[in-house]
Structure formats: structure tokens, C-alpha cells
C-alpha positions in Angstrom: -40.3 2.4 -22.9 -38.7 4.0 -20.1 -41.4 6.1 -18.8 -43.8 2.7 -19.3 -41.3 0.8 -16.7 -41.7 3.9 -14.3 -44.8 4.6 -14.2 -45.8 0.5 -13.7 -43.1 0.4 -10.9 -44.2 3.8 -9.3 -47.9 1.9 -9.2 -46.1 -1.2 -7.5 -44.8 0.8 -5.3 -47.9 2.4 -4.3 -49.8 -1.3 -3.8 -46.7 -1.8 -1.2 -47.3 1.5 0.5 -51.2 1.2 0.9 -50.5 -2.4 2.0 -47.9 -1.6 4.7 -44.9 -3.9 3.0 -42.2 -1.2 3.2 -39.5 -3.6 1.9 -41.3 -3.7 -1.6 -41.8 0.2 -1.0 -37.7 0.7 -1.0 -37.2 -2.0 -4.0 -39.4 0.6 -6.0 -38.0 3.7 -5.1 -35.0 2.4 -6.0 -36.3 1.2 -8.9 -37.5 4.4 -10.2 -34.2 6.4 -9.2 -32.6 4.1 -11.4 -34.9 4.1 -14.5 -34.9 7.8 -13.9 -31.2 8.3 -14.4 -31.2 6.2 -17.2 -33.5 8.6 -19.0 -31.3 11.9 -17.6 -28.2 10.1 -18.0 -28.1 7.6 -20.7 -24.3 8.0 -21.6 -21.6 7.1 -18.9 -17.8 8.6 -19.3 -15.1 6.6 -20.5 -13.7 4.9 -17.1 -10.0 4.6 -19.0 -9.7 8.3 -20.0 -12.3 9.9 -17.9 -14.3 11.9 -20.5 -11.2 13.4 -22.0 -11.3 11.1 -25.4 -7.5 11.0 -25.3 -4.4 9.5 -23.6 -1.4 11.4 -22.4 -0.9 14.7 -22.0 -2.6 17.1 -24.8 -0.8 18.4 -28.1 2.2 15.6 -27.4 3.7 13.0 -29.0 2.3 10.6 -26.3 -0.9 11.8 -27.4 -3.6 9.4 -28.7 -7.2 8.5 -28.9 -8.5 6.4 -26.1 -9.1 2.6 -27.4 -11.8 2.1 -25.1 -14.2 4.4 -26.2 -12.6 5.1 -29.4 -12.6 8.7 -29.0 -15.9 9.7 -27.8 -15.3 10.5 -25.0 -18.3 8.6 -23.3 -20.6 5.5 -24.1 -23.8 3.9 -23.0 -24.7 2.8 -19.1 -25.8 -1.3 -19.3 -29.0 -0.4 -18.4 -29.3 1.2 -21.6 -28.1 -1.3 -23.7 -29.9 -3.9 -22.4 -33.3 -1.7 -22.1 -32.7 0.5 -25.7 -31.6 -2.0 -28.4 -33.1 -0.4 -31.0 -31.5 3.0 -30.4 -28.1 1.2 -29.8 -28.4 -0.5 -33.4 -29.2 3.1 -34.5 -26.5 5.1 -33.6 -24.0 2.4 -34.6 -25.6 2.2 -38.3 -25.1 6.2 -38.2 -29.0 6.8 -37.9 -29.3 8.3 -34.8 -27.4 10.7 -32.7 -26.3 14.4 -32.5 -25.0 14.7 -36.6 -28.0 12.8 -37.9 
């Protein structure tokens, strides 16, 4: 679905460029850098524990697993949710990811 949105916005863009509207020209590329990272980058880390997938320092008895993403580590940008439903229902039912 992604490289659908791309390639229809890349073609937008190029309409604005052939007919000189360089405002709809930036939309687009910014458009397509965004839809672009979503592809290369679909996770995001954890803003609470940085990536780390714990709390406190490591091996003590402070130590535990971060609540926010529940010990991943990382979880998926908005774009991706709201773009990739079906692959977000997925990996929460256990049908999709790295162990499947």
C-alpha cells in the first residue's frame, strides 16, 4: 500500500512541477520523504526507556521492564498504525513478526 501512496503522490508532484505550482511541489516531496521513512523505518523506540526495554540501571534490584512498551524495546510510528491495520492486528494475534 505504501509504494501505491508514493508513486500516486510522486505523479502529483510532477503535475505541480510541469505546471509551475512549486507550493504543491514541496507538499509532495514531503509527502514522499515521509511515506518513505515509513517503509525504512516502521518501528519507532520507546520514548520512556529509549530503546533499552528496561528501567534503572542493568542487573539491579531497581531493574524492571519498561511499561510503556512492555519490554520491546520499540513499537510502531502513527503513520503505521493508521496506514497498516492489518499488519498491526497481525503481530498482536502472534501471526506476524520476527519469530513467526
Amino acid at each position: 500500500m505504501f509504494r501505491f501512496i508514493i508513486g500516486i503522490v510522486t505523479a502529483i508532484g510532477l503535475i505541480c512541477l510541469l505546471a509551475h505550482a512549486v507550493p504543491g511541489v514541496v507538499v509532495c516531496a514531503g509527502l514522499d520523504a515521509y511515506f518513505t521513512s515509513l517503509v525504512i523505518f516502521p518501528m519507532r523506540a520507546c520514548v520512556s526507556c529509549h530503546g533499552r526495554k528496561r528501567h534503572g540501571r542493568e542487573n539491579s534490584a531497581n531493574s524492571r521492564r519498561c511499561w510503556t512498551c512492555k519490554g520491546h524495546g520499540e513499537y510502531p510510528r502513527w503513520g503505521v498504525i493508521l496506514l497498516r491495520r492489518d499488519v498491526i492486528a497481525r503481530i498482536k494475534a502472534g501471526e506476524h513478526g520476527r519469530n513467526f
